[in-house]
N, C-alpha and C positions, 0 to 999 in steps of 0.2 A: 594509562589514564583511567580514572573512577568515575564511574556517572550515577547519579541517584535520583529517581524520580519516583515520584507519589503520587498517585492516581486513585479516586472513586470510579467505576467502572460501572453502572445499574444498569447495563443491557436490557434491553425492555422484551416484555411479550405482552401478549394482546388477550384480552377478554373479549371474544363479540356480545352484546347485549342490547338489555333493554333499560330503562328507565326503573323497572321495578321488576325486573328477573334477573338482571345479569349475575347477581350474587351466587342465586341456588344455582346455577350452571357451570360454576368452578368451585367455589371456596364455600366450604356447611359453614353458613353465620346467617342471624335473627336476632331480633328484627336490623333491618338497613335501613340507616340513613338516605331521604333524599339528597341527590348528588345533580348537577346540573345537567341537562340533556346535551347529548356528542355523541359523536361517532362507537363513543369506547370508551373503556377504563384502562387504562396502561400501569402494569407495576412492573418495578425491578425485577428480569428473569433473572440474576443472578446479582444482587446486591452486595459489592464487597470494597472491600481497600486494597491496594496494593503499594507493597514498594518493592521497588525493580532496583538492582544495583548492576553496575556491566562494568569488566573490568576489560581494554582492548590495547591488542599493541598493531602499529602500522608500519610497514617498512618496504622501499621502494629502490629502486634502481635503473638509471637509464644510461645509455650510452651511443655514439655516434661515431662511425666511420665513414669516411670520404675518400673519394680517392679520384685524380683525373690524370688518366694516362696522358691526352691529349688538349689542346684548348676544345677540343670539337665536344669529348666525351667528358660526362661525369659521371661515377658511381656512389651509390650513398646508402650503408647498411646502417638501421636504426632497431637498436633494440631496448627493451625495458619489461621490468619485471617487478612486481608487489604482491604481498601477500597482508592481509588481515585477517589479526586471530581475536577472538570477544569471549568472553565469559560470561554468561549471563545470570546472576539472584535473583529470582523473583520468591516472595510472599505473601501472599493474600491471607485475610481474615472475611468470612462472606458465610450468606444462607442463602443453602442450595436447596431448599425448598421447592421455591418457586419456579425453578429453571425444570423440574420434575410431573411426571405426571402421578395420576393414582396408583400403577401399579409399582410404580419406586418411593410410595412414600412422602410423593408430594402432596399437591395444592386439597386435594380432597381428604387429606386428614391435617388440612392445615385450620385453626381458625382464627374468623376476623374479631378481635377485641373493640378495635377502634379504627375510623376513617374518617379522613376530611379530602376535601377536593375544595381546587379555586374556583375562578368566574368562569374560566376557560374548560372545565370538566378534566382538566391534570389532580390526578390523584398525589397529593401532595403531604399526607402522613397516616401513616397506617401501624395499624400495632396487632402482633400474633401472638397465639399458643401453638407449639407442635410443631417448632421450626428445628430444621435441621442445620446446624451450624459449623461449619469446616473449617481450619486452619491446614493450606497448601504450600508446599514448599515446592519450587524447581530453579531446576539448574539446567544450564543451556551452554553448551563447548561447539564453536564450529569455527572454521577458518574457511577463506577465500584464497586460493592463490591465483596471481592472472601473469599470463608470458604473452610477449607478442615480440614480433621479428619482420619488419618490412623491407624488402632490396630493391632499388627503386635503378633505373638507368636514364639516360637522355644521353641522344646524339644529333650534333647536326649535321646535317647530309650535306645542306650547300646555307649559305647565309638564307634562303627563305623556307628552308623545311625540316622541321624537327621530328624526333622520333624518342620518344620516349614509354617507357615499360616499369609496371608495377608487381611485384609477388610481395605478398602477404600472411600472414599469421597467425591467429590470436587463437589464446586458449583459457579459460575458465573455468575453476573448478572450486565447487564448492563443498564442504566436506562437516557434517554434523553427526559426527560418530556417536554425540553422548548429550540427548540428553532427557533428561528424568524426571517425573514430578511425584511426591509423595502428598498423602490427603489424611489427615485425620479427623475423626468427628465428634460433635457432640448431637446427639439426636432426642428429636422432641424436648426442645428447649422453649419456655414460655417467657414472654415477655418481650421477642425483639418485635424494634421498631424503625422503621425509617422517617425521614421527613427533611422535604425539598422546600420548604415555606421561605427558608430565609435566602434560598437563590447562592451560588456556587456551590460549592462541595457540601453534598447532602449530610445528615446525619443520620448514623446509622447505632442503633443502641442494641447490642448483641441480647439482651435478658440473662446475662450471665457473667462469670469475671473470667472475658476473654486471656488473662494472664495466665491462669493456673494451669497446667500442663493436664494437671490431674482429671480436669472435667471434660478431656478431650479421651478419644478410644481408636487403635488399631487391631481387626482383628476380623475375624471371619461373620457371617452376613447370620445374624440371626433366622429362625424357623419361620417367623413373621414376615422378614423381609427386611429386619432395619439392619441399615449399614453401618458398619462403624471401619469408615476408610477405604480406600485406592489408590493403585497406586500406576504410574502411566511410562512407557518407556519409548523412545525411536530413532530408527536412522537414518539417514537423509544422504544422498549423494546427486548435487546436480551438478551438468557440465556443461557446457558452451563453447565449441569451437567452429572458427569462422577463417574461408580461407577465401582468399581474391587476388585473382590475375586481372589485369589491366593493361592495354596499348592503346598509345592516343598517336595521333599525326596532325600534327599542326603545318599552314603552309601561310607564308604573309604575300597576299597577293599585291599588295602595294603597301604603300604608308597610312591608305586610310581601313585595308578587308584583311583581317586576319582567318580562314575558315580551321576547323579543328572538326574532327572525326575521332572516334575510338570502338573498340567493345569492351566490356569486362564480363568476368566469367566470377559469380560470388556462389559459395559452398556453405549454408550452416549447418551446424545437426548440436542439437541441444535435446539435453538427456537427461532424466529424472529417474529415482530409484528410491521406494523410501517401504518402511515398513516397521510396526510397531508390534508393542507387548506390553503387559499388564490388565491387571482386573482388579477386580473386590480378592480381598487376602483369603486364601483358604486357612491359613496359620497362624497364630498368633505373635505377639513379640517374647522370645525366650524367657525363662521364666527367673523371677529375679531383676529384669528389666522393666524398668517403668518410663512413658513417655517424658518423665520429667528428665533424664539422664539424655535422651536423645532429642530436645529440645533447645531453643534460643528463646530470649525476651529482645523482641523488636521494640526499639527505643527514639522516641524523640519522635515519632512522627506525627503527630498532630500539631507539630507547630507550625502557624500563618496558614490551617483550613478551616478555621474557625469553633466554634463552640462546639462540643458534640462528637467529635470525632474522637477514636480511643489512641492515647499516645503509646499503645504496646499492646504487643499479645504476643501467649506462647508460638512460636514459630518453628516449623521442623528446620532441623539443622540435616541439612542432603549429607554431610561430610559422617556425621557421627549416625547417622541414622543406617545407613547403606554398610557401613563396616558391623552392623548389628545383624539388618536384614536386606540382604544385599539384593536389591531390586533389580541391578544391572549386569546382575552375573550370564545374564541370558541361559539359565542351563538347569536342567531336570532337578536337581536341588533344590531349586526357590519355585515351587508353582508358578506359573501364569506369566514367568520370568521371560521364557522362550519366545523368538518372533514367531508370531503368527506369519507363514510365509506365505500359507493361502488365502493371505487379506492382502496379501505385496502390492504397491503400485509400481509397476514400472512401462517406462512411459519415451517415445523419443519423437518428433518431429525431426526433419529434415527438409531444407529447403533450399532450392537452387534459381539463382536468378541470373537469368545470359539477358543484357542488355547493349545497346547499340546508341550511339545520338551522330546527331552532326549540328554544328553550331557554327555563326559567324560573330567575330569581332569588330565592331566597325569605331570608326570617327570620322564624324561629318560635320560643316557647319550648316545650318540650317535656319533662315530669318535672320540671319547673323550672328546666329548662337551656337559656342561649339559643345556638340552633342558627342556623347560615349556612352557605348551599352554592348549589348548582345542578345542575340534571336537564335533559337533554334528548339530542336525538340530532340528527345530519349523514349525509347522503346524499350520494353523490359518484358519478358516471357517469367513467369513466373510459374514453378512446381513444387507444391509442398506433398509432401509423404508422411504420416500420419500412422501412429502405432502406440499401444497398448496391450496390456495383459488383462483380459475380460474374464471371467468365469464362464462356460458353457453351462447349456440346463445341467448335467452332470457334476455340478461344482468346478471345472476342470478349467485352471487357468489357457485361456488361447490366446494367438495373438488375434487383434481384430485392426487392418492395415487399411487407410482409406488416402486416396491422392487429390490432388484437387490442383489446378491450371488454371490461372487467367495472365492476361495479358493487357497490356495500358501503355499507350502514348500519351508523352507528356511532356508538350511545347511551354516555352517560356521567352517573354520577351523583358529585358532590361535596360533602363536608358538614362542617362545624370545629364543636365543643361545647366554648364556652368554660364551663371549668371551675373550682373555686375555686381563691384563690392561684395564677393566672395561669396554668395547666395550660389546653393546646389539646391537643384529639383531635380529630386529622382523617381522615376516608376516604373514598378514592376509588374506582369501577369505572367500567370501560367497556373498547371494542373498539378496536381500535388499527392501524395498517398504516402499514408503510416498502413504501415501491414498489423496485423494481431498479433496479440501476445501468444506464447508458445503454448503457453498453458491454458490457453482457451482455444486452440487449436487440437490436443490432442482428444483422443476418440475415450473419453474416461467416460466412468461413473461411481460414484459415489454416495453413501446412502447413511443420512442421521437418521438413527432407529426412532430416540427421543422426539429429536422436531419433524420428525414423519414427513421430510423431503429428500427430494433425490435431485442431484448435482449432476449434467453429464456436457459433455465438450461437444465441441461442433468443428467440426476439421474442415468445415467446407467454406467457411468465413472469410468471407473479400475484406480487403482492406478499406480504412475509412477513405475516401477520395473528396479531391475540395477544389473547385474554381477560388483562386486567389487573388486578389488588385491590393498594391499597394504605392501612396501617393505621400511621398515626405519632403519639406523644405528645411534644408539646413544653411544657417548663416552663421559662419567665420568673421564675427565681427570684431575679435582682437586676438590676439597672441593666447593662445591656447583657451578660448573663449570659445564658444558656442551654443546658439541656440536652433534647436528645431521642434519643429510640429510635422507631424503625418497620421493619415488616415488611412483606412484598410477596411477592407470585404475579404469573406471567404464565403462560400454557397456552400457545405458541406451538402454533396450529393449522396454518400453511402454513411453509415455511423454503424458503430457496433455497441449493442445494449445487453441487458442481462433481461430475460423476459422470464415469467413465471406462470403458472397453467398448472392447474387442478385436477387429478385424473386416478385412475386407479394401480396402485402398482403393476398387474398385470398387462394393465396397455403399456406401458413403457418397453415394452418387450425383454425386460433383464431378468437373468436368473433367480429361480426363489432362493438359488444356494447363498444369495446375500443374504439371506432374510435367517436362515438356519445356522447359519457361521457359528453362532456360538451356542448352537445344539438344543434350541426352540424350535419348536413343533408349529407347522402349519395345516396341523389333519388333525386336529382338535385335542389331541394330548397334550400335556404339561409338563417344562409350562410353557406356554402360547408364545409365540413370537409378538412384537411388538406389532412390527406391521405384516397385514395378512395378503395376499394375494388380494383381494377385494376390498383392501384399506386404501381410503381416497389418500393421493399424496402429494405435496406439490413439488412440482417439477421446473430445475434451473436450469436456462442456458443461455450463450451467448448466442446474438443474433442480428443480423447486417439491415438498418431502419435506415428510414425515410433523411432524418437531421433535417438539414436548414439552416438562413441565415446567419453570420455573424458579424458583426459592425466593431470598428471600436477605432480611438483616439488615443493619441501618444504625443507628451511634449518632456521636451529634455532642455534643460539649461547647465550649461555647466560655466562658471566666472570662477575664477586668479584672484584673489584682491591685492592686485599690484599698485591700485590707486593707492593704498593707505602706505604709510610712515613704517621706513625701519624694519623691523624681521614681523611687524604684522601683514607685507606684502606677501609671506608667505603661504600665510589663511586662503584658504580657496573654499567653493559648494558647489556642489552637486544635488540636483535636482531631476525629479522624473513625477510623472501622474499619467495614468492610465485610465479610459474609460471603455470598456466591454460590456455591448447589447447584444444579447443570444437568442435566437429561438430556436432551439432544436425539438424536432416531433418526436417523443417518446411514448412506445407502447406502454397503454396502459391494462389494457386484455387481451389478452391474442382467442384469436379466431376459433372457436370450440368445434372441432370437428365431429362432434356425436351431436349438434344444435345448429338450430338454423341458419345461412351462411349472412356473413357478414355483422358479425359479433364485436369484431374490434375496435375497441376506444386507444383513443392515443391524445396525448397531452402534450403543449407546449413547454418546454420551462428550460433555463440555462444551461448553457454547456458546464456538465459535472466538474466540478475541480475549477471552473474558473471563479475569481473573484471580479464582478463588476465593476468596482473601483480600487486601486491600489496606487500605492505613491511609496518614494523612496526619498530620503535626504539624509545626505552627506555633509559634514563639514571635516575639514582636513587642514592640516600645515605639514607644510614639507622644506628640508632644505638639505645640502648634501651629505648629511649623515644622520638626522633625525628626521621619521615621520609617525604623523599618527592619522586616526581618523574615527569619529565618532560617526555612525549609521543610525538614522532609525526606517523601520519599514514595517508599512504598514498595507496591507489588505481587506477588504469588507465581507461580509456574511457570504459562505459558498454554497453552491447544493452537494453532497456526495452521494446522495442516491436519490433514483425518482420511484420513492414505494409504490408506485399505481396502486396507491389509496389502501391497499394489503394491509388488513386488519387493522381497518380504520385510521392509517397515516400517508402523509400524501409525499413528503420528501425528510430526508435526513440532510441536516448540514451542518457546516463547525462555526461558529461565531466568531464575528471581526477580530483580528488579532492586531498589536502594533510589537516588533521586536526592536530593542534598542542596543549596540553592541560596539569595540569597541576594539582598536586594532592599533601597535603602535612597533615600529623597528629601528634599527640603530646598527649602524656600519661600523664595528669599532676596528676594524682594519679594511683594507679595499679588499682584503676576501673574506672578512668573517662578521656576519649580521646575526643579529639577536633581535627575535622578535615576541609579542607578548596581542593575543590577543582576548579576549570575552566578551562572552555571549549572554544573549536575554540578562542584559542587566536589572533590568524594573522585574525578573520573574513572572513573565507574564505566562499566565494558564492558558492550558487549554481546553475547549468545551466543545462536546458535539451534541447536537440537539434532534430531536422527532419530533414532527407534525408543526408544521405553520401557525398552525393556531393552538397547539396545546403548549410547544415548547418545551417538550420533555426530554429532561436529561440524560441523555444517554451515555457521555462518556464527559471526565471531568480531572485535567490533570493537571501536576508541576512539576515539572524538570528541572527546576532551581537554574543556577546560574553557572557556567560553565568557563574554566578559563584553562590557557594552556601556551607552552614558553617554549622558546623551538631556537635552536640556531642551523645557521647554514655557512657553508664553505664552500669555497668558489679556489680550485687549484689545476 
């Protein structure tokens, strides 16, 4: 299968300023237009186009064995097995300027020709001399393969007591042997422009004829400093495997108390390994060879993003390029080719959780209503083990091992009151916990020389924890009919955030040998490393906050139109709407431990990733050998990060989407179906935004429309 998608991408960075200085503090330009007063001027860190193309295949297997020696005993081996493999095109046309500082040729020998801004202080067209303009090419090879094996037994001892046993399996493994990006440049190009005025997909005007292969250069970094190209390589190996025993005892103390006891005993260890190569070329392209031989013209792409956008540019071709100047040969032949192995990240988590419950099943009547649920609670001890390869002051890769224990009970009580004329009311409570991601668990660090922060893990990270209620009425009012409403609380007591803090490289306590890696001086010789020991730098990581309430509303209808005439009875809908009210407390400064105590500000605002209103509708016919069904769904404005106002923006989020799509199958024997489904029919973009009040674009794309034709056999 083929996918193609088309994206502007203007990742934004931040100017801090003033009303009538912020200019001379980044960018040599005079005189400056008055611009409205705001927090900041925000421009594209890295202003460019892309089209992504992915080429993937999917393929799966499962199977089932049974076996019952006895009526008492059953055994049941279940296995299944898939693998996905993807290819990935990417090309961008972009100036990378801006994403640079002075000492690479950036924003301080860039200059400002032209600026406008709106009402709101969004820098909304701007025009340079002195821009550095790239045409990128990568290619991306990785596969998934995932195997799982579970043997599961039950036995009954006598008619009221069972015994049943779980062994388990899974493996995951993910595998990215190759892939490579090449960069060619055009440097100190006059004339480009951007401009976000007309709102979707900005316009980006190169100052050049992005086509010509010719105005573009690969090759070794001039005496000055200018670049002409890079080229990027790496390889990736993560794994996942996860193993669980389980034994449960069930005993029916009568017709109305069923009680059920178990342990399980669960194993993960999940494993990351990755490490790269490449730089600025020390060599040139052999001679005789020119960029235009190892180049593409990307075509057609400006069509449906409006005015302004370039429908082509020279494009490196990874296939013809790499058989010239083989990027990926990893080996003393190609400079720069070779992994760096002393930059390796290798990295594993392990995590062990022996848990325990005991729970009872009851039926009662109660006010003359017969009630069904279940009560009981789950203990869980929980050990993560925690490892990486750090650098010692020495440069000297070690491991750096950290453990971390806690422990959580966690009661729940369940209960449905069937009601007259087929009405269920059901409610639930109990305590709840999603653990942390792997990779926010292990004990890393990581360090952008450019954006002069440093990244490190937090192994000691508890899981989110949440008091949960929830209260639903469902009514069976006809033959496959139904309508319900419910309501729901969660108290999110623990949250895990990303906090950010200002500090000087040297306090973070990490080796300078990050800083020297690639054989820059921090004892005043040449040339200087980017960041110095005494270079303020800000500092990420995950971290276990306050949270808080969550509210939220749920109604579902689902009607047959069986009232109507003839094969329109077959028409049916589906319906849903969602309303979600959040306050979660987010740091917005953490507590500065060289300043006086009690520093910390923290901000309300929604749970990241949720949309406050979302709805779904369905229409469908079905009847015994033909069905289809037309979807549309829709979601509202989401938050995806809460900037704690970090150079002058308060949150990033993605704008309302509606997807519409479109699914239809056909029995044409009782064992062979033919189905046909697609997706985002209307093309709908996507956009992601900075700052509430400025609205600045940050990321802006189209995936076009997606379909795809599948049969199935049933033998």
């Amino acid at each position: 299968m083929r996918r193609i998608a088309a994206s502007a991408c203007p990742a934004r960075a931040t100017w801090p300023c003033t009303t009538t200085s912020w200019a001379a503090r980044t960018i040599s330009a005079a005189p400056w237009p008055t611009r409205p007063g705001s927090s900041g001027a925000f421009h594209p860190r890295i202003p460019r186009y892309r089209r992504s193309q992915t080429e993937y295949d999917r393929t799966g297997l499962t199977g089932t064995l049974q076996w019952r020696p006895d009526r008492a005993t059953e055994l049941n081996l279940d296995l299944m097995g898939g693998k996905y493999s993807n290819k990935r095109y990417d090309n961008y046309i972009q100036a990378i300027s801006f994403g640079r500082d002075m000492t690479e040729n950036g924003k301080g020998q860039t200059s400002i020709v032209d600026a406008k801004f709106d009402k709101n202080g969004s820098w909304t067209y701007g025009k340079f001399n002195g821009v550095d303009i790239r045409s990128e090419g990568l290619v991306d090879e990785y596969s998934t393969l995932f195997k799982q094996g579970v043997l599961s037994a039950k036995r009954d001892i006598t008619d009221r007591l069972t015994v049943d046993l779980l062994f388990g399996v899974s493996n995951s493994l993910l595998s990215n042997p190759h892939r490579a990006t090449v960069q060619i440049d055009a440097p100190n190009v006059n004339g480009f422009s951007w401009d976000f005025s007309k709102g979707g997909v900005p316009a980006l005007d190169f100052g050049m004829d992005v086509t010509n292969p010719n105005n573009f250069s690969f090759g070794p970094q001039e005496a000055n400093g200018t670049v002409h190209g890079n080229f990027v390589g790496r390889y990736l190996r993560t794994s996942n495997r996860l193993k669980t025993n389980t034994a449960n005892i069930s005993y029916e103390v009568n017709d109305h108390l069923t009680i059920r006891t178990g342990l399980s005993a669960r194993r993960n260890s999940w494993f990351n390994y990755e490490v790269a190569s490449g730089g600025i070329p020390t060599q040139g392209l052999p001679a005789g060879v020119s960029l235009a031989s190892l180049t593409r013209q990307i075509s057609g792409f400006g069509k449906g993003l409006g005015a302004g956008v370039p429908s082509s540019w020279a494009a490196v071709d990874m296939d013809k390029f790499q058989a010239v100047y083989n990027t990926e040969c990893h080996c003393s032949s190609v400079a720069l080719s070779e992994y760096v192995l002393a930059n390796q990240v290798k990295r594993q988590v392990d995590e062990k959780i022996d848990a325990l419950y005991l729970s009872g099943d009851f039926k009662v009547n109660a006010w003359g209503l017969p009630l069904r649920g279940n009560v009981g609670v789950r203990g869980a001890d929980t050990t993560t083990t925690a490892m990486q390869l750090i650098k010692d002051p020495a440069g000297q890769l070690v491991p750096r091992v950290v453990e971390h224990t806690y422990r959580d009970w966690l009661p729940a009580f369940n209960v449905t009151a069937t009601l007259p004329k087929d009405l269920l009311v059901r409610f639930s409570a109990g305590k709840t916990l999603s653990r942390a991601e792997y990779v926010d668990l292990a004990p890393s660090a990581s360090i952008n020389l450019t954006g002069q922060s440093v990244t490190v893990g937090n192994p000691t990270l508890d899981p989110i924890r949440a008091n949960t209620f929830d209260l639903q009425a469902e009514w069976y009012y006809a033959k496959n009919a139904m309508i319900s409403v419910g309501a729901f609380h969660k108290n999110i007591k623990t949250f895990i955030q990303r906090t950010n803090e200002l500090m000087t490289y040297a306090e973070t306590g990490l080796s300078n040998s990050y800083l020297t890696a690639t054989g820059c001086s921090i004892t005043g010789a040449q040339p200087a490393c980017q960041i110095q020991p005494d270079t303020q730098v800000s500092v990420s990581r995950m971290v276990n906050t306050k949270g808080g309430p969550l509210d939220g509303l749920e109604v579902n209808w689902q009607v047959p139109f069986t009232f109507l005439p003839g094969a329109w009875s077959n028409f049916g809908a589906l319906a849903n709407y969602t309303k979600v009210k959040s306050r979660i407390t987010y740091i917005t400064r953490v507590d500065n431990p060289r300043t006086p105590a009690n520093e910390q500000l923290t901000e309300e605002a929604n749970f990241i990733g949720l949309s406050p209103n979302a709805y779904n509708l369905t229409v469908y016919y079905e009847d015994k050998k033909f069905s289809a069904r037309v979807s549309a769904t829709h979601r509202s404005s989401f938050i995806r990060d809460v900037l704690r106002n970090a150079n002058g923006s308060d949150h990033s989020f993605a704008d309302p989407s509606t997807k519409v799509g479109l699914s239809m199958s056909y029995n044409v024997t009782p064992q062979l179906r033919v189905s046909f489904e697609a997706q985002n029919l209307t093309d709908e973009p996507l956009r992601y935004g900075k700052d509430t009040e400025r609205n600045d674009t940050l990321l802006y794309g189209k995936s076009g429309r997606s379909y795809v034709l599948g049969a199935n056999y049933k033998f």
